[in-house]
PLY file of the C-alpha trace (Angstrom):
ply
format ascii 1.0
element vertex 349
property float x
property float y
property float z
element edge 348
property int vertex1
property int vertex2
end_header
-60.22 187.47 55.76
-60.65 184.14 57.32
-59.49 184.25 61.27
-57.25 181.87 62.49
-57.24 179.71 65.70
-54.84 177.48 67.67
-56.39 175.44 70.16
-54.59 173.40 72.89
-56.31 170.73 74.38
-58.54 170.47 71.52
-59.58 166.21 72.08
-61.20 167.35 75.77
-64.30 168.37 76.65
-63.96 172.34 76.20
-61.61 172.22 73.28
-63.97 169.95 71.41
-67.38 172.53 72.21
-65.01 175.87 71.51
-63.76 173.90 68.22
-67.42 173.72 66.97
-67.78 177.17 68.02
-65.20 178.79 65.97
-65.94 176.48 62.76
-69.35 177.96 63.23
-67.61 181.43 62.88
-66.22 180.41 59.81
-62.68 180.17 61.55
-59.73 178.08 60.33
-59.45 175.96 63.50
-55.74 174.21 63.93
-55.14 172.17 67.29
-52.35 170.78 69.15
-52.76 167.00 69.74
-50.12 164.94 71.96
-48.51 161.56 70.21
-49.47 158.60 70.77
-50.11 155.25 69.74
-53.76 155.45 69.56
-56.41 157.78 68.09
-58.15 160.38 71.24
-60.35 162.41 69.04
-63.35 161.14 69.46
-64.76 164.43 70.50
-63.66 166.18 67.23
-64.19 163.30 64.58
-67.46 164.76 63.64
-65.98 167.93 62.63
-62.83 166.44 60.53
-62.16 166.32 57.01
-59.28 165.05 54.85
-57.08 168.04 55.10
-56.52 167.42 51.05
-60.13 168.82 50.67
-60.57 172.86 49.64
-63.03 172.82 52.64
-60.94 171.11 55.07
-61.28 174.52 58.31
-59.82 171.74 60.85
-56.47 170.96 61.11
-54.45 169.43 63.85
-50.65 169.40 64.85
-48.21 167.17 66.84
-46.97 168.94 69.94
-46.74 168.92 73.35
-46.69 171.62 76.11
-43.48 170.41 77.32
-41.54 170.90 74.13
-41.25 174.55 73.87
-39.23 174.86 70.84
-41.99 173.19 68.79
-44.59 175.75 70.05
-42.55 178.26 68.46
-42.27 176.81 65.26
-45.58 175.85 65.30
-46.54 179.09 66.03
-44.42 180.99 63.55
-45.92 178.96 61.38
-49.69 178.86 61.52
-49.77 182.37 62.58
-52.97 182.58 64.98
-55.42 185.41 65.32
-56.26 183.69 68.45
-54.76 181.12 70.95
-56.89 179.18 73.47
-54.35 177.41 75.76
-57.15 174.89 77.16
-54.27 172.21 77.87
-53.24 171.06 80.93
-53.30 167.81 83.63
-56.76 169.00 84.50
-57.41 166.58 87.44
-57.79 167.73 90.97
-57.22 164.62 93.05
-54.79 163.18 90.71
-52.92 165.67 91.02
-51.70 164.72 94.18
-50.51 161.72 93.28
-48.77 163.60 90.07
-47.65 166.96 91.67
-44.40 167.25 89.32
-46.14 166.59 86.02
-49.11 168.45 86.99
-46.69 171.19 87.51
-44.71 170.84 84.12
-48.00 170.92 82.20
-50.61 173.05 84.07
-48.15 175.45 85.01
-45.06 175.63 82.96
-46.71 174.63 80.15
-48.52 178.28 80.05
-45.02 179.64 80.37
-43.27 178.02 77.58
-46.54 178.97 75.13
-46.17 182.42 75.93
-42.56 182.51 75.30
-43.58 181.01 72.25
-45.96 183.72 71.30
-43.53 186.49 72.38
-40.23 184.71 70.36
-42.10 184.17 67.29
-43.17 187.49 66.94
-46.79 186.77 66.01
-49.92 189.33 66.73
-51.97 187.26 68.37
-55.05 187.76 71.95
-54.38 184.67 74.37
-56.32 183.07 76.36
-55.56 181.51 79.70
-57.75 178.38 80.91
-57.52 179.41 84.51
-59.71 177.68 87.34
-62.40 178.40 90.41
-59.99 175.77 91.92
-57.65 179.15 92.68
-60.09 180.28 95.22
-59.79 177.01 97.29
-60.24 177.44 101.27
-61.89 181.45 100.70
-65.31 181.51 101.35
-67.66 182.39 98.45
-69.12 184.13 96.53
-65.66 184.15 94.54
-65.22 187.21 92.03
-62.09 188.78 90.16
-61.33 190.65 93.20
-61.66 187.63 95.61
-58.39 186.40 97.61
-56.76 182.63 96.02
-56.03 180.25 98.54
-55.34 177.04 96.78
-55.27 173.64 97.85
-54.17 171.20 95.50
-50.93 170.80 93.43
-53.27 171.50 90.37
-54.71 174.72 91.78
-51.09 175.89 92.34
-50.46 175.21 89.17
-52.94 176.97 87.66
-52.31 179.95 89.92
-48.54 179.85 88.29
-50.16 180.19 84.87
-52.83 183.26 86.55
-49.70 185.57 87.11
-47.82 184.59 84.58
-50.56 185.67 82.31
-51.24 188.96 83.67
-47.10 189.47 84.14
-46.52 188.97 80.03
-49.70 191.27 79.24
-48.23 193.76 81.55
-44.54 193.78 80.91
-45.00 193.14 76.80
-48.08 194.35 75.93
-49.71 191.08 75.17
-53.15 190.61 74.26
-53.74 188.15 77.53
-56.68 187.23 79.93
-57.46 184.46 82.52
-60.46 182.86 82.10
-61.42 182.03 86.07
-63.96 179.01 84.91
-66.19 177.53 87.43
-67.24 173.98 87.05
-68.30 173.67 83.62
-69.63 169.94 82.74
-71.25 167.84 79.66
-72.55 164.96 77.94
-68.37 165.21 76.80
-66.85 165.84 80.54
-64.95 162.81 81.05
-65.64 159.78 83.00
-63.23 160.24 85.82
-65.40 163.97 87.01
-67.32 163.29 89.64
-70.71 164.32 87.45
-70.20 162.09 84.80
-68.84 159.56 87.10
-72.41 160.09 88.62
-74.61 160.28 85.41
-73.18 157.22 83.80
-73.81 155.13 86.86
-77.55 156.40 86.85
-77.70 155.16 83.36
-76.22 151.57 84.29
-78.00 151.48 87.45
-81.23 152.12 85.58
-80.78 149.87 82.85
-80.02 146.75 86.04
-76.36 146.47 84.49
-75.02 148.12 88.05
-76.07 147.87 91.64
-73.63 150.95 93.36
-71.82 153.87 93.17
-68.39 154.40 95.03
-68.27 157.91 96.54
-65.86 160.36 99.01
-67.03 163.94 99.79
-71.21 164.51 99.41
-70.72 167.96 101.10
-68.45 169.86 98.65
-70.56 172.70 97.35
-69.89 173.70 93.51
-71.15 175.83 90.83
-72.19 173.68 87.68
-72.60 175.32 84.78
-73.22 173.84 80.96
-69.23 173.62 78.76
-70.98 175.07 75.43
-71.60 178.46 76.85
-68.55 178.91 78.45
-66.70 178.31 75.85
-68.81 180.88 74.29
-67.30 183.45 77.11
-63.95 182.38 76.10
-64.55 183.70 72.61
-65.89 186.80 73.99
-62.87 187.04 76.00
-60.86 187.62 72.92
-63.10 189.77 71.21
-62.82 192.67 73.71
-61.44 195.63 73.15
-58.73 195.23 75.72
-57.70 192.66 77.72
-59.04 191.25 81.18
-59.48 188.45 83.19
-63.16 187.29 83.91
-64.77 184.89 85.91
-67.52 182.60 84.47
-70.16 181.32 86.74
-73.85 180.43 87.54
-73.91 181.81 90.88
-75.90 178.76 91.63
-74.12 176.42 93.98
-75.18 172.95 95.12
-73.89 169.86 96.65
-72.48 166.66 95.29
-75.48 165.50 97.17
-77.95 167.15 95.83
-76.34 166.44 92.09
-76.84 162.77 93.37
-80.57 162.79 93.87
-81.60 165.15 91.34
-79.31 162.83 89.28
-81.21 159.50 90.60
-84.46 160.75 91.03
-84.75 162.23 87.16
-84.57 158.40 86.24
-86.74 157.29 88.94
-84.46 156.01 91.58
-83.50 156.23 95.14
-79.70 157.59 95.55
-79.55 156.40 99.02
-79.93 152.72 97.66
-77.10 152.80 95.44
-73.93 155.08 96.99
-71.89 153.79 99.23
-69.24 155.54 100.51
-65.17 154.46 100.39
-62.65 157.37 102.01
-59.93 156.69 99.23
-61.75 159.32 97.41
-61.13 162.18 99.45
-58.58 164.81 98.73
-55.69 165.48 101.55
-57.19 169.12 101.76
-61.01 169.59 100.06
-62.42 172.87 98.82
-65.27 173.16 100.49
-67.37 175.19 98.28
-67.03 177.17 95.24
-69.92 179.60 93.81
-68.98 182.29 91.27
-70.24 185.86 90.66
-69.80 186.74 87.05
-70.98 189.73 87.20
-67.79 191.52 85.12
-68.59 189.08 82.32
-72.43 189.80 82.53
-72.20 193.46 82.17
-68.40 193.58 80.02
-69.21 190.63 77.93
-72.06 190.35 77.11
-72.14 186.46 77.88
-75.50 184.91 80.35
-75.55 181.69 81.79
-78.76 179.40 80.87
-77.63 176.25 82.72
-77.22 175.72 86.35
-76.29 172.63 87.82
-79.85 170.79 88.80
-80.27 171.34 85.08
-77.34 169.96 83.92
-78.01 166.73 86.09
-80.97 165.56 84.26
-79.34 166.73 81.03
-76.12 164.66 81.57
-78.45 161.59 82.67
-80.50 162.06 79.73
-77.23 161.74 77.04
-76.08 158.95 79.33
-79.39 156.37 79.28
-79.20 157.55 75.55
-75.80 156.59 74.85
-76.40 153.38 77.04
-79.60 152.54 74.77
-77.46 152.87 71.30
-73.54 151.26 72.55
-74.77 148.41 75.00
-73.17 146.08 76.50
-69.73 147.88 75.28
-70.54 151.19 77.11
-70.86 149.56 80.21
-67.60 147.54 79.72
-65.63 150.60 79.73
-67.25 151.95 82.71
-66.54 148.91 84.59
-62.84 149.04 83.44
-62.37 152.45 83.90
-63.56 151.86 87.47
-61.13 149.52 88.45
-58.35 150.89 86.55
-58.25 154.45 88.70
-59.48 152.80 92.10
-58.05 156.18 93.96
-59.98 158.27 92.05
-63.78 159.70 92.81
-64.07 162.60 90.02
-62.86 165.74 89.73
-64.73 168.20 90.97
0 1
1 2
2 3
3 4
4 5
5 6
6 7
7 8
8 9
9 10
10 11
11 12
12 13
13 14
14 15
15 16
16 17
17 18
18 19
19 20
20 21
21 22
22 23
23 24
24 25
25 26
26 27
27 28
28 29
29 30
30 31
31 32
32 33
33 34
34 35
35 36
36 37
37 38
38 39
39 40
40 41
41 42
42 43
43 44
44 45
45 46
46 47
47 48
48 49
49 50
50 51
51 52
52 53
53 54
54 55
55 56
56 57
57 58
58 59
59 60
60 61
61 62
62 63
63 64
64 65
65 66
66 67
67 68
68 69
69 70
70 71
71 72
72 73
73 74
74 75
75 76
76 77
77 78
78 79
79 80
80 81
81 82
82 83
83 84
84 85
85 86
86 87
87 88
88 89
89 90
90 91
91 92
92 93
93 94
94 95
95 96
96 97
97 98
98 99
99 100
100 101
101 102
102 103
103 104
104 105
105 106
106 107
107 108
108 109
109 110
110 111
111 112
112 113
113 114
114 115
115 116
116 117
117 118
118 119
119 120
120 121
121 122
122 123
123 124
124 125
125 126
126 127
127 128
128 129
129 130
130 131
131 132
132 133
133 134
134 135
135 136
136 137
137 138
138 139
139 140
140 141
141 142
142 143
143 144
144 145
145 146
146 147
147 148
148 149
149 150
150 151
151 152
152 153
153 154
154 155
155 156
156 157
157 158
158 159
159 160
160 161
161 162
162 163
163 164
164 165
165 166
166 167
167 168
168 169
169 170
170 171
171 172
172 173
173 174
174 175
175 176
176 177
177 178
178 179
179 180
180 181
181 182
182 183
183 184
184 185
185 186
186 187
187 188
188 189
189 190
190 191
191 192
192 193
193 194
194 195
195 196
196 197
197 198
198 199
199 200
200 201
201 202
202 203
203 204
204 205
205 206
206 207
207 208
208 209
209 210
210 211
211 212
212 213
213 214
214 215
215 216
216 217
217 218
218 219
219 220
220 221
221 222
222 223
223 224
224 225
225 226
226 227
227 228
228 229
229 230
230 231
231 232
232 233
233 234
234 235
235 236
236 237
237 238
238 239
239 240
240 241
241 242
242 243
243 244
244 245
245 246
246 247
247 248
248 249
249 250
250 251
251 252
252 253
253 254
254 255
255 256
256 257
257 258
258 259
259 260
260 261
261 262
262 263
263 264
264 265
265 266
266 267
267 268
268 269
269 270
270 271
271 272
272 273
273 274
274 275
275 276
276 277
277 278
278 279
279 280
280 281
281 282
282 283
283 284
284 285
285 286
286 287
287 288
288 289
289 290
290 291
291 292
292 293
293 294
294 295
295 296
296 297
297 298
298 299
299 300
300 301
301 302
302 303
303 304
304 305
305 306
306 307
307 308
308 309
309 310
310 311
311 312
312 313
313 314
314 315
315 316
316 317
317 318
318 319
319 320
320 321
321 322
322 323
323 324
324 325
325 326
326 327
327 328
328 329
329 330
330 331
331 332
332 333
333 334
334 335
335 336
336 337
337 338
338 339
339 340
340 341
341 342
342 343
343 344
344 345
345 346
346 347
347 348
Protein backbone atom coordinates (compact mmCIF):
# COMPACT_ATOMS: atom_id res chain seq x y z
CA UNK A 1 0.00 0.00 0.00
CA UNK A 2 1.01 3.46 -0.84
CA UNK A 3 2.48 5.38 2.49
CA UNK A 4 1.25 8.52 3.39
CA UNK A 5 3.01 11.79 4.47
CA UNK A 6 2.12 15.17 6.02
CA UNK A 7 4.68 17.64 5.81
CA UNK A 8 4.74 21.04 7.64
CA UNK A 9 6.79 23.58 6.36
CA UNK A 10 6.81 22.01 3.07
CA UNK A 11 7.64 25.69 0.77
CA UNK A 12 11.24 25.92 2.89
CA UNK A 13 14.31 24.66 2.25
CA UNK A 14 14.09 21.11 4.09
CA UNK A 15 10.45 20.52 3.40
CA UNK A 16 11.01 21.09 -0.29
CA UNK A 17 14.41 18.37 -0.38
CA UNK A 18 12.37 15.75 2.12
CA UNK A 19 9.24 16.33 -0.35
CA UNK A 20 11.37 15.05 -3.31
CA UNK A 21 12.56 12.43 -1.11
CA UNK A 22 9.42 10.76 -0.24
CA UNK A 23 7.88 11.18 -3.93
CA UNK A 24 10.98 9.27 -4.79
CA UNK A 25 9.67 6.54 -2.34
CA UNK A 26 6.63 6.42 -4.12
CA UNK A 27 4.85 8.25 -1.11
CA UNK A 28 1.61 10.25 -1.31
CA UNK A 29 3.13 13.54 -0.08
CA UNK A 30 0.31 16.15 1.41
CA UNK A 31 1.70 19.53 2.99
CA UNK A 32 0.49 22.23 5.09
CA UNK A 33 0.88 25.66 3.39
CA UNK A 34 -0.04 29.06 5.33
CA UNK A 35 -2.65 31.61 3.40
CA UNK A 36 -1.79 34.18 1.78
CA UNK A 37 -2.17 36.48 -0.93
CA UNK A 38 0.63 35.34 -2.98
CA UNK A 39 2.03 32.03 -4.29
CA UNK A 40 5.52 30.72 -1.87
CA UNK A 41 6.11 27.47 -3.57
CA UNK A 42 8.64 28.02 -5.58
CA UNK A 43 10.64 25.28 -4.06
CA UNK A 44 7.94 22.61 -4.76
CA UNK A 45 6.53 23.82 -8.25
CA UNK A 46 8.68 21.35 -9.97
CA UNK A 47 7.15 18.52 -8.26
CA UNK A 48 3.27 19.67 -8.65
CA UNK A 49 0.59 18.40 -10.69
CA UNK A 50 -3.09 19.26 -11.15
CA UNK A 51 -4.45 17.31 -8.28
CA UNK A 52 -7.39 16.22 -10.97
CA UNK A 53 -4.64 13.96 -12.55
CA UNK A 54 -4.59 9.91 -11.48
CA UNK A 55 -0.82 10.65 -10.88
CA UNK A 56 -1.16 13.69 -8.93
CA UNK A 57 1.34 12.07 -5.28
CA UNK A 58 1.49 15.95 -4.14
CA UNK A 59 -1.08 17.56 -2.48
CA UNK A 60 -1.14 20.56 -0.28
CA UNK A 61 -3.55 21.96 2.49
CA UNK A 62 -4.47 25.35 4.08
CA UNK A 63 -3.45 25.48 7.71
CA UNK A 64 -1.58 27.03 10.11
CA UNK A 65 0.27 25.91 13.31
CA UNK A 66 -1.65 28.27 15.31
CA UNK A 67 -5.08 26.93 14.50
CA UNK A 68 -5.16 23.73 16.29
CA UNK A 69 -8.56 22.63 15.55
CA UNK A 70 -7.75 22.51 11.82
CA UNK A 71 -4.72 20.21 12.47
CA UNK A 72 -7.10 17.84 13.79
CA UNK A 73 -9.37 17.76 11.10
CA UNK A 74 -6.80 17.81 8.80
CA UNK A 75 -5.33 15.08 10.35
CA UNK A 76 -8.36 12.88 10.81
CA UNK A 77 -8.64 13.32 7.53
CA UNK A 78 -5.57 12.55 5.47
CA UNK A 79 -4.59 9.95 7.86
CA UNK A 80 -0.58 10.03 7.78
CA UNK A 81 1.79 7.13 8.04
CA UNK A 82 4.21 9.78 8.82
CA UNK A 83 4.32 13.46 10.05
CA UNK A 84 7.38 15.72 9.60
CA UNK A 85 6.60 18.87 11.67
CA UNK A 86 9.47 20.98 9.79
CA UNK A 87 7.39 24.32 10.56
CA UNK A 88 8.33 26.90 12.60
CA UNK A 89 9.75 30.87 12.77
CA UNK A 90 13.11 29.38 12.01
CA UNK A 91 15.21 32.61 12.41
CA UNK A 92 17.73 33.05 15.13
CA UNK A 93 18.28 36.80 15.30
CA UNK A 94 14.83 37.62 14.38
CA UNK A 95 13.74 36.05 16.86
CA UNK A 96 14.60 38.54 19.18
CA UNK A 97 12.86 41.04 17.76
CA UNK A 98 9.70 38.44 17.52
CA UNK A 99 10.04 36.50 20.87
CA UNK A 100 6.07 36.01 21.25
CA UNK A 101 5.41 34.73 17.75
CA UNK A 102 8.50 32.82 17.67
CA UNK A 103 7.11 31.26 20.71
CA UNK A 104 3.47 30.57 19.38
CA UNK A 105 4.93 28.86 16.30
CA UNK A 106 8.29 27.18 17.15
CA UNK A 107 7.11 26.12 20.33
CA UNK A 108 3.43 25.82 20.78
CA UNK A 109 2.96 25.07 17.48
CA UNK A 110 4.64 21.41 18.21
CA UNK A 111 2.16 21.23 21.05
CA UNK A 112 -1.05 21.85 19.36
CA UNK A 113 0.14 19.15 16.37
CA UNK A 114 0.61 16.61 18.81
CA UNK A 115 -2.63 17.14 20.45
CA UNK A 116 -3.78 16.86 17.10
CA UNK A 117 -2.24 13.52 16.47
CA UNK A 118 -3.29 12.18 19.92
CA UNK A 119 -7.28 13.65 19.53
CA UNK A 120 -7.69 12.32 16.18
CA UNK A 121 -6.79 9.03 16.98
CA UNK A 122 -4.53 8.36 13.98
CA UNK A 123 -1.41 5.69 13.99
CA UNK A 124 1.04 7.70 12.92
CA UNK A 125 5.68 8.08 13.84
CA UNK A 126 6.37 11.97 14.30
CA UNK A 127 8.98 13.76 13.75
CA UNK A 128 10.26 16.75 15.64
CA UNK A 129 12.48 19.45 13.69
CA UNK A 130 14.55 20.18 16.72
CA UNK A 131 17.86 22.38 16.54
CA UNK A 132 21.91 22.44 17.45
CA UNK A 133 20.69 25.97 18.50
CA UNK A 134 19.57 23.94 21.98
CA UNK A 135 23.13 23.47 22.88
CA UNK A 136 23.87 27.29 22.81
CA UNK A 137 26.66 28.54 25.42
CA UNK A 138 27.95 24.41 26.10
CA UNK A 139 31.07 23.81 24.66
CA UNK A 140 31.25 21.20 21.85
CA UNK A 141 31.39 18.50 20.62
CA UNK A 142 27.44 18.47 21.23
CA UNK A 143 25.83 14.83 21.30
CA UNK A 144 22.34 13.42 22.57
CA UNK A 145 23.72 13.31 25.95
CA UNK A 146 25.19 16.90 25.88
CA UNK A 147 23.71 19.63 28.44
CA UNK A 148 21.15 22.60 26.42
CA UNK A 149 21.91 25.94 27.34
CA UNK A 150 20.04 28.12 24.97
CA UNK A 151 20.36 31.55 24.04
CA UNK A 152 17.87 32.90 21.89
CA UNK A 153 14.02 33.14 22.11
CA UNK A 154 14.09 30.63 19.11
CA UNK A 155 16.34 28.10 20.83
CA UNK A 156 13.90 28.22 23.81
CA UNK A 157 11.42 27.58 21.70
CA UNK A 158 12.63 24.79 20.18
CA UNK A 159 13.73 23.34 23.51
CA UNK A 160 9.75 23.65 24.47
CA UNK A 161 9.00 21.47 21.45
CA UNK A 162 12.38 18.88 22.60
CA UNK A 163 10.41 17.89 25.86
CA UNK A 164 7.31 18.10 24.74
CA UNK A 165 8.21 15.51 22.22
CA UNK A 166 9.83 13.08 24.37
CA UNK A 167 6.87 13.85 27.25
CA UNK A 168 3.89 12.63 24.59
CA UNK A 169 6.12 9.53 23.42
CA UNK A 170 6.55 8.73 27.00
CA UNK A 171 3.23 9.34 28.65
CA UNK A 172 1.07 7.99 25.33
CA UNK A 173 3.08 5.81 23.63
CA UNK A 174 3.66 7.91 20.60
CA UNK A 175 5.80 7.08 17.84
CA UNK A 176 8.04 10.49 18.49
CA UNK A 177 11.75 11.62 17.99
CA UNK A 178 13.71 14.96 17.92
CA UNK A 179 15.71 15.43 15.18
CA UNK A 180 18.79 17.65 16.88
CA UNK A 181 19.88 19.13 13.20
CA UNK A 182 23.05 20.97 12.91
CA UNK A 183 23.36 23.62 10.33
CA UNK A 184 22.11 22.14 7.29
CA UNK A 185 22.33 24.66 4.12
CA UNK A 186 21.59 24.74 0.12
CA UNK A 187 21.36 26.16 -3.16
CA UNK A 188 17.37 26.47 -1.48
CA UNK A 189 18.48 27.93 2.18
CA UNK A 190 17.04 31.24 2.08
CA UNK A 191 18.51 34.55 1.50
CA UNK A 192 18.33 35.97 4.96
CA UNK A 193 21.08 32.73 6.39
CA UNK A 194 24.14 34.00 6.73
CA UNK A 195 25.58 31.31 3.89
CA UNK A 196 23.40 32.21 1.31
CA UNK A 197 23.51 35.75 2.35
CA UNK A 198 27.31 35.08 1.64
CA UNK A 199 27.13 32.98 -1.64
CA UNK A 200 24.78 35.27 -3.43
CA UNK A 201 26.95 38.27 -2.76
CA UNK A 202 30.01 36.25 -4.23
CA UNK A 203 27.93 35.76 -7.26
CA UNK A 204 27.03 39.64 -7.58
CA UNK A 205 30.34 40.65 -6.51
CA UNK A 206 31.82 38.50 -9.24
CA UNK A 207 29.65 39.37 -11.93
CA UNK A 208 30.72 43.65 -10.91
CA UNK A 209 26.85 44.10 -10.04
CA UNK A 210 28.07 44.56 -6.10
CA UNK A 211 31.05 46.08 -4.42
CA UNK A 212 30.40 44.76 -0.39
CA UNK A 213 29.08 42.59 1.94
CA UNK A 214 27.53 43.78 5.35
CA UNK A 215 28.62 41.43 8.15
CA UNK A 216 28.39 40.97 12.36
CA UNK A 217 30.08 37.93 14.00
CA UNK A 218 33.21 36.24 11.69
CA UNK A 219 34.12 34.11 14.79
CA UNK A 220 31.00 31.95 15.37
CA UNK A 221 32.11 28.41 14.72
CA UNK A 222 29.34 26.03 13.02
CA UNK A 223 28.89 22.71 11.58
CA UNK A 224 27.64 22.95 7.84
CA UNK A 225 26.35 20.16 6.48
CA UNK A 226 24.42 19.63 2.85
CA UNK A 227 19.92 19.83 3.51
CA UNK A 228 19.41 16.70 1.02
CA UNK A 229 21.03 14.23 3.29
CA UNK A 230 19.61 15.28 6.29
CA UNK A 231 16.53 15.12 5.29
CA UNK A 232 17.47 11.70 4.34
CA UNK A 233 18.17 11.07 8.33
CA UNK A 234 14.82 12.37 8.99
CA UNK A 235 13.30 9.56 6.98
CA UNK A 236 15.44 7.15 8.68
CA UNK A 237 14.28 8.56 11.82
CA UNK A 238 10.87 7.20 11.18
CA UNK A 239 11.79 4.05 9.84
CA UNK A 240 13.31 2.70 13.10
CA UNK A 241 12.12 0.22 14.96
CA UNK A 242 11.48 2.35 17.99
CA UNK A 243 11.66 5.70 18.62
CA UNK A 244 14.70 8.11 19.50
CA UNK A 245 16.04 11.30 19.21
CA UNK A 246 19.29 11.72 17.07
CA UNK A 247 21.59 14.28 16.32
CA UNK A 248 22.72 14.96 12.70
CA UNK A 249 26.08 16.42 12.11
CA UNK A 250 29.42 16.64 10.15
CA UNK A 251 31.60 16.88 13.03
CA UNK A 252 33.38 19.36 10.91
CA UNK A 253 33.20 22.85 12.32
CA UNK A 254 34.45 26.10 10.78
CA UNK A 255 34.10 29.76 10.99
CA UNK A 256 31.91 32.28 9.29
CA UNK A 257 35.33 33.37 8.30
CA UNK A 258 36.61 30.75 6.85
CA UNK A 259 33.02 30.13 4.89
CA UNK A 260 33.89 33.74 3.66
CA UNK A 261 37.16 33.03 1.92
CA UNK A 262 36.64 29.64 0.83
CA UNK A 263 33.39 31.30 -0.42
CA UNK A 264 35.43 34.30 -2.24
CA UNK A 265 38.37 32.61 -3.15
CA UNK A 266 36.39 29.57 -5.16
CA UNK A 267 35.38 32.53 -7.56
CA UNK A 268 38.64 34.14 -7.52
CA UNK A 269 38.32 36.96 -5.12
CA UNK A 270 39.72 38.55 -2.10
CA UNK A 271 37.07 38.49 0.97
CA UNK A 272 38.95 41.06 2.78
CA UNK A 273 38.13 43.57 -0.16
CA UNK A 274 34.55 43.22 -0.02
CA UNK A 275 33.16 42.70 3.90
CA UNK A 276 32.78 45.29 5.90
CA UNK A 277 31.60 44.98 9.10
CA UNK A 278 28.21 46.85 10.75
CA UNK A 279 27.42 45.65 14.68
CA UNK A 280 23.52 45.70 14.00
CA UNK A 281 24.08 42.18 13.07
CA UNK A 282 25.05 40.74 16.19
CA UNK A 283 22.81 38.77 18.42
CA UNK A 284 22.27 40.13 22.25
CA UNK A 285 23.88 36.70 23.35
CA UNK A 286 25.92 34.62 20.31
CA UNK A 287 26.55 30.89 20.32
CA UNK A 288 29.85 30.67 19.99
CA UNK A 289 30.34 27.44 18.35
CA UNK A 290 28.39 24.48 17.49
CA UNK A 291 30.01 21.05 16.11
CA UNK A 292 27.96 17.84 16.27
CA UNK A 293 28.87 14.17 16.93
CA UNK A 294 26.41 11.95 15.19
CA UNK A 295 27.68 9.13 16.11
CA UNK A 296 24.04 7.45 17.38
CA UNK A 297 22.79 8.15 13.86
CA UNK A 298 26.02 6.68 12.22
CA UNK A 299 25.92 3.41 13.91
CA UNK A 300 21.61 3.30 14.65
CA UNK A 301 20.76 4.74 11.35
CA UNK A 302 22.51 3.93 9.08
CA UNK A 303 22.72 7.62 7.63
CA UNK A 304 26.75 9.21 6.64
CA UNK A 305 27.40 12.62 5.98
CA UNK A 306 29.22 13.42 2.45
CA UNK A 307 29.18 17.23 2.76
CA UNK A 308 31.00 19.38 5.15
CA UNK A 309 30.90 22.91 5.13
CA UNK A 310 34.17 24.07 2.89
CA UNK A 311 32.30 21.87 0.44
CA UNK A 312 29.17 23.28 0.62
CA UNK A 313 30.75 26.85 0.11
CA UNK A 314 31.90 26.34 -3.35
CA UNK A 315 28.75 24.32 -4.02
CA UNK A 316 26.36 27.14 -2.88
CA UNK A 317 28.63 29.70 -4.96
CA UNK A 318 28.52 27.52 -7.83
CA UNK A 319 24.27 27.42 -7.97
CA UNK A 320 24.52 31.11 -7.18
CA UNK A 321 26.91 32.52 -10.32
CA UNK A 322 24.60 29.92 -12.13
CA UNK A 323 21.40 31.28 -11.17
CA UNK A 324 22.94 34.86 -11.63
CA UNK A 325 24.05 33.81 -15.35
CA UNK A 326 20.28 32.54 -16.30
CA UNK A 327 17.80 35.44 -14.07
CA UNK A 328 20.02 38.67 -14.54
CA UNK A 329 19.47 41.74 -13.79
CA UNK A 330 16.15 40.49 -11.80
CA UNK A 331 18.17 38.22 -9.40
CA UNK A 332 20.15 40.91 -8.31
CA UNK A 333 17.11 43.23 -7.82
CA UNK A 334 15.80 41.08 -5.20
CA UNK A 335 18.99 40.81 -3.45
CA UNK A 336 19.32 44.43 -3.30
CA UNK A 337 15.70 44.73 -1.94
CA UNK A 338 15.87 42.09 0.31
CA UNK A 339 18.93 43.87 1.75
CA UNK A 340 17.40 46.91 2.60
CA UNK A 341 14.16 45.57 3.55
CA UNK A 342 15.66 43.45 6.80
CA UNK A 343 18.56 46.06 7.57
CA UNK A 344 18.82 44.30 11.28
CA UNK A 345 19.36 41.18 9.96
CA UNK A 346 22.95 39.35 9.05
CA UNK A 347 21.73 35.55 8.46
CA UNK A 348 20.85 33.00 10.49
CA UNK A 349 23.28 30.95 11.49
Amino acid sequence: MTKRALVTGITGQDGSYLAELLLSKGYEVHGLIRRASTFNTARIDHLYTDPHSPDAKLFLHYGDLSDGARLVTLLAGIDPDEVYNLAAQSHVRVSFEEPEHTADTTGSGTIRMLEAVRLSGIKTRFYQASSSELYGATPPPQNEDTPFYPRSPYAAAKLYSYWITKNYREAYGLFAVNGILFNHESPRRGETFVTRKITRAVAAIKAGLQENVYMGNLDAIRDWGYAPEYVEGMWRMLQADEPNDYVLATGVGITVREFLQIAFEHAGLDWQEHVLFDERYLRPTEVDALIGDSTRAREKLGWTPTVNGRELARLMVDADIEALRHEGRAWIDKVNLQSWKTPTVQGSI
